[in-house]
C-alpha positions as CSV (number, residue, x, y, z in Angstrom):
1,X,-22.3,25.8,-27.5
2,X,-20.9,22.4,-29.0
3,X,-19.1,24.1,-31.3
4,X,-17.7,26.2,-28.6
5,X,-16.4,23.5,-26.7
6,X,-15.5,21.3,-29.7
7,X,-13.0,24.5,-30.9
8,X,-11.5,24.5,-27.0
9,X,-11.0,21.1,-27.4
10,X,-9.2,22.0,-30.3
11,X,-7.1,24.2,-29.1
12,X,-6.7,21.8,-25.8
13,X,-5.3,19.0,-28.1
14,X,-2.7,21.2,-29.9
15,X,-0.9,22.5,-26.7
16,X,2.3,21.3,-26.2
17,X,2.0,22.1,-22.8
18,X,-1.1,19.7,-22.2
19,X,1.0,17.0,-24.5
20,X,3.7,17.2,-22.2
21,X,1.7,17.0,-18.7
22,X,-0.3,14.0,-20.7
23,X,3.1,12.5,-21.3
24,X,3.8,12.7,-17.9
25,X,0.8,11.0,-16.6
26,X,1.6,8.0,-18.5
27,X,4.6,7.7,-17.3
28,X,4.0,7.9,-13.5
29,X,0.8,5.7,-14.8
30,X,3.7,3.1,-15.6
31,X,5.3,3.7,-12.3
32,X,2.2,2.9,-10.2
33,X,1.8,-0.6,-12.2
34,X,5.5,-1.6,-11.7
35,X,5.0,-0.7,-7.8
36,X,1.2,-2.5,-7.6
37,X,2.8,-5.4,-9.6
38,X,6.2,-5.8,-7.3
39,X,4.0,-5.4,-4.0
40,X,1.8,-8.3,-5.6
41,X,4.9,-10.6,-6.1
42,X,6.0,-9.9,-2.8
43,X,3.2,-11.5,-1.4
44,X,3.8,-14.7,-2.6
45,X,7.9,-14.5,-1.8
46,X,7.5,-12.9,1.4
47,X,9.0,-9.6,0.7
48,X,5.7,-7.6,0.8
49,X,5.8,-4.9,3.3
50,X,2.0,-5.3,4.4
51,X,1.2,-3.0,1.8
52,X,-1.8,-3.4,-0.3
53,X,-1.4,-4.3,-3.9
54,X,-3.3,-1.3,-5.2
55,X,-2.7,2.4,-5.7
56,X,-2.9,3.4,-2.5
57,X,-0.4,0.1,-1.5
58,X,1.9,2.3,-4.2
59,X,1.8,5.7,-2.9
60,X,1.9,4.7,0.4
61,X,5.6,2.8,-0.8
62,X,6.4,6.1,-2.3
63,X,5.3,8.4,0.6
64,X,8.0,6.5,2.4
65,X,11.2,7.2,0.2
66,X,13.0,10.3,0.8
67,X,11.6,13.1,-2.3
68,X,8.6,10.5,-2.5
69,X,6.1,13.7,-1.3
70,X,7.9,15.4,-5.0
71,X,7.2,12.2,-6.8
72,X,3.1,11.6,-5.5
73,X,2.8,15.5,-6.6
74,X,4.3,14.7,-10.0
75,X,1.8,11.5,-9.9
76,X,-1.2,14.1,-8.8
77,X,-0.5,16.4,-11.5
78,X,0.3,13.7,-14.3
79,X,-3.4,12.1,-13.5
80,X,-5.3,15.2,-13.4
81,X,-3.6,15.8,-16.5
82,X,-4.5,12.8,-18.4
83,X,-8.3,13.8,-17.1
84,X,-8.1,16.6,-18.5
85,X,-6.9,14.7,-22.0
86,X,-9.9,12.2,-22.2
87,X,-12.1,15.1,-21.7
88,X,-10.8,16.9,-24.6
89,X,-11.1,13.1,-26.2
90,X,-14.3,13.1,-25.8
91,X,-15.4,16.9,-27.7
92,X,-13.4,15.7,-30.6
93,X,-15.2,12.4,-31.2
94,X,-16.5,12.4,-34.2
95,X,-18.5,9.5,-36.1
96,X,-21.8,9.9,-38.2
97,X,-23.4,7.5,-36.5
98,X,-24.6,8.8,-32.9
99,X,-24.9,6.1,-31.1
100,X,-21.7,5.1,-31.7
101,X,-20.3,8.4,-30.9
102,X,-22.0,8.8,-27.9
103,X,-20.0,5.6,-27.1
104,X,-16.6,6.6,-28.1
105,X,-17.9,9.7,-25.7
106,X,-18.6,7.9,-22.9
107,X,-15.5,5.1,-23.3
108,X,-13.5,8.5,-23.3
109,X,-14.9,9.8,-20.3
110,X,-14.9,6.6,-18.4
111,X,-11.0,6.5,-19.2
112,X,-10.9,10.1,-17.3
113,X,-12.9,9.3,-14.5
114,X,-10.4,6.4,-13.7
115,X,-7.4,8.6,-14.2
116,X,-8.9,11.4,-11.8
117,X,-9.7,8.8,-8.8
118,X,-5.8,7.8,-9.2
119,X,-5.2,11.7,-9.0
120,X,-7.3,12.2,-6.1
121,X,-5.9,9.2,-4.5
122,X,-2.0,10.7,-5.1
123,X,-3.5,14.4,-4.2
124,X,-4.7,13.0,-0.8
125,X,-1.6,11.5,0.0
126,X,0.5,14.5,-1.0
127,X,-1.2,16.7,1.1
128,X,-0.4,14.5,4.2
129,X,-3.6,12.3,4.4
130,X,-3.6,8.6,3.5
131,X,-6.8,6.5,1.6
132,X,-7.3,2.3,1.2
133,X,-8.8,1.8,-2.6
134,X,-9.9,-1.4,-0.7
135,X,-11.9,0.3,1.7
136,X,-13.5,2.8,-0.7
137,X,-14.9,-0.4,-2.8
138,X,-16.1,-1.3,0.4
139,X,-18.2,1.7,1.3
140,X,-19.3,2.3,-2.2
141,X,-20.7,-2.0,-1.9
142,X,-21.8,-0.7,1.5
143,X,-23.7,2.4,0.2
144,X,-25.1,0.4,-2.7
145,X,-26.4,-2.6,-0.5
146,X,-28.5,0.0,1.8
147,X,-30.7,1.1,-1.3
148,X,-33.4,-0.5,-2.6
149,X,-32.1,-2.2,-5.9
150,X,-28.9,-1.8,-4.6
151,X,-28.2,-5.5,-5.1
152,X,-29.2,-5.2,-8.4
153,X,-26.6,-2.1,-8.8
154,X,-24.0,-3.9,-7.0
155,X,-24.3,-6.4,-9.3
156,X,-24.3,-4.5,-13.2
157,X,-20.9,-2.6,-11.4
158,X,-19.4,-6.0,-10.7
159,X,-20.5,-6.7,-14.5
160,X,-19.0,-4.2,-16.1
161,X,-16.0,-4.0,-14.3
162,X,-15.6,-7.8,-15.4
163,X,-16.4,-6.3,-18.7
164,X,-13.7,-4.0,-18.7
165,X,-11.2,-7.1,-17.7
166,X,-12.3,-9.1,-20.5
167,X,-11.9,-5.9,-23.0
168,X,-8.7,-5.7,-21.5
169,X,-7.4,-8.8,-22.8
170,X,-8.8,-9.0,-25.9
171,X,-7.0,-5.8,-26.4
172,X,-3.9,-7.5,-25.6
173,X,-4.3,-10.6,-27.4
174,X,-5.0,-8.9,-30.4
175,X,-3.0,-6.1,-29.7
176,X,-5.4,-3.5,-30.3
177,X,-3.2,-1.4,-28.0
178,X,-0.7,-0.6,-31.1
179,X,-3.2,1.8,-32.8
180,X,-2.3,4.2,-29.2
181,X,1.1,4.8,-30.4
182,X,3.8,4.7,-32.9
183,X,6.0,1.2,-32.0
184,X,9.0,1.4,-33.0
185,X,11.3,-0.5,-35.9
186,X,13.2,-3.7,-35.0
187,X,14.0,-5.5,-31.6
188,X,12.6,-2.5,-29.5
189,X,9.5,-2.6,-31.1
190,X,8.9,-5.9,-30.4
191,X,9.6,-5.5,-26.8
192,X,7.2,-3.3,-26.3
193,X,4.7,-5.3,-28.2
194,X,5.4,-8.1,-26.0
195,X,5.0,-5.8,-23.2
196,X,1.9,-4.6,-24.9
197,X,0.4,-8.2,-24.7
198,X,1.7,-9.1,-21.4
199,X,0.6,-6.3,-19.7
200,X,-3.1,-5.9,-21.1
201,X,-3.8,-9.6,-20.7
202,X,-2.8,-9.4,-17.3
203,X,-4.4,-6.0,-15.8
204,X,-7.7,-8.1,-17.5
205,X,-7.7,-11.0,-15.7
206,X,-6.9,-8.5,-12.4
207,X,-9.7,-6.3,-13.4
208,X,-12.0,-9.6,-14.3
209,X,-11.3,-10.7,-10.4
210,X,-12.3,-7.3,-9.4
211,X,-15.6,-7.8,-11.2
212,X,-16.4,-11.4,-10.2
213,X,-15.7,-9.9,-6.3
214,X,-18.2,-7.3,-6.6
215,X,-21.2,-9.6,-7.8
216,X,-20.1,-11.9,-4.8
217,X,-20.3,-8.8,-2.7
218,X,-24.1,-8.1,-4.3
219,X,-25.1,-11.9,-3.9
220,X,-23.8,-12.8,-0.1
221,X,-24.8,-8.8,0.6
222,X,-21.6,-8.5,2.4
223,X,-19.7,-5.6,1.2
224,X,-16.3,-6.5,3.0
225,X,-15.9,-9.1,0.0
226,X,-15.3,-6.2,-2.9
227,X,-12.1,-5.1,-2.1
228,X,-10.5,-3.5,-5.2
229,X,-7.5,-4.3,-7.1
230,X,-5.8,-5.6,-3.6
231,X,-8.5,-8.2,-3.0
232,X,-8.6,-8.8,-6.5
233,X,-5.0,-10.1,-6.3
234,X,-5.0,-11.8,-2.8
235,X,-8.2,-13.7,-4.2
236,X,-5.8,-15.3,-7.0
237,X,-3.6,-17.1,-4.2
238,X,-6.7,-19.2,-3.4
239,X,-6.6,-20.8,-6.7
240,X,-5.2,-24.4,-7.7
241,X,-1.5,-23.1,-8.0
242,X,-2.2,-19.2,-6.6
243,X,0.8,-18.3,-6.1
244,X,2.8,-18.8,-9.3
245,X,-0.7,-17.4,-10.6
246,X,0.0,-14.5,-9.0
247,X,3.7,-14.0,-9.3
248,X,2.5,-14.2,-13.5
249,X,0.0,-11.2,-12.8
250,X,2.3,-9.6,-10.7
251,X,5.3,-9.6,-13.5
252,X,2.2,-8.9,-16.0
253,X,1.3,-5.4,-14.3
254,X,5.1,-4.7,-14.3
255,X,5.2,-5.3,-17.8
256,X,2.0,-3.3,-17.8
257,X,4.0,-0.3,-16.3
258,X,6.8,-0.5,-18.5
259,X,3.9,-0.4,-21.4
260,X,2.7,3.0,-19.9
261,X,6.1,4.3,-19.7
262,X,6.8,3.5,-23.5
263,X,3.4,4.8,-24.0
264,X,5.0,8.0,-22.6
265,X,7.6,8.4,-24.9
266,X,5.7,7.2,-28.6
267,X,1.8,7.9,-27.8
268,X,-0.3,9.2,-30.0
269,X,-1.5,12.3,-28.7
């Protein structure tokens, strides 16, 4: 049966069809970030539109432009599509050692699952209904909190989520990210390096806030206080100097975007 499904994965990874909807998902991937990252600035310059500074802040931005329904579809189809990548990823891992392929597997699937919750997020909205990513890591803090051990839960999801931040910017700072596609020759190439480093070290520290929220959530057993990527970012304005802290996040997830949308055009797929 493995090799069954290792030989569809196969087969998955060689359509051009798949490459293409793959393609497309990091692209509209790159157009989320810009959106999440100019919603963030306009918090601190007074431009925001109340929206939060999260997916659902960024579909709900696009629901509102005329063809945005078209776009969110695209934006559906693109994430489901990029699912559907990492779990051909992760039938084609292959390492002699299995513990270390079981965590390539599971890195791969994890990649998925996050692309998927951004596809059922866009799918929600294009099918008229609306969602808050703030109020989701609410009720799953909620829902963890009413268990026994739930603290204890709340608290290795807050870790590893902080994990994930700090991976993030290691990535970016040793730019990592350049083995996920071809960069190309001369000043271009360097752009999107830059990009490359920008945006990695910024979605980490916004991912590392995420964390750091969810353990508070676990310790004070008040789930209001993990509030996703939009708490994550409001949190940063109640630093010394928040707000140009913010505006550099902010213009980091743009450049984060941009990274995505280059990503679209030379990945490595």
């Amino acid at each position: 049966m493995t090799n069954t499904a290792t030989g569809a994965a196969r087969t998955a990874k060689n359509s051009h069809a798949l490459e293409i909807l793959a393609r497309t998902g990091f692209a509209v991937l790159g157009l989320l970030h810009v959106l999440i990252g100019g919603i963030a600035i306009g918090l601190v310059v007074g431009a925001g539109s109340g929206d939060s500074a999260d997916q659902s802040g960024a579909l709900k931005q696009l629901s509102s432009q005329p063809g945005g329904i078209v776009v969110i579809w695209v934006v559906a189809i693109g994430m489901f599509a990029l699912l559907l990548w990492q779990i051909v990823q992760v039938f084609l891992q292959d390492d002699a050692d299995e513990k270390k392929r079981w965590a390539k597997r599971a890195k791969e699937l994890g990649k998925g699952v996050a692309y998927g919750a951004v596809g059922a997020t866009a799918l929600t909205f294009a099918l008229g209904g609306s969602s808050d990513s703030a109020d989701s890591s609410q009720g799953l803090s909620a829902t963890l909190l009413a268990h026994p051990g739930g603290v204890i839960l709340l608290v290795v999801v807050g870790l590893v989520v902080a994990g994930l931040g700090v991976a993030f910017a290691v990535q970016g700072v040793l730019t990592k990210f350049e083995k996920l596609l071809v960069i190309p020759a001369g000043s271009l190439g360097a752009f999107v390096r830059g990009l490359g480093i920008t945006g990695y070290v910024a979605k980490g520290v916004a991912l590392f806030v995420v964390g750091v929220l969810f353990v508070v959530a676990a310790v004070t057993a008040d789930p209001e206080k993990a509030s996703g990527m939009d708490g994550a970012l409001k949190a940063l304005v109640q630093l010394p100097f928040g707000q140009v802290i913010l505006v550099i996040v902010g213009a980091g997830l743009i450049a984060y975007g941009l990274f995505c949308a280059a990503r679209a055009r030379w990945a490595k797929l």
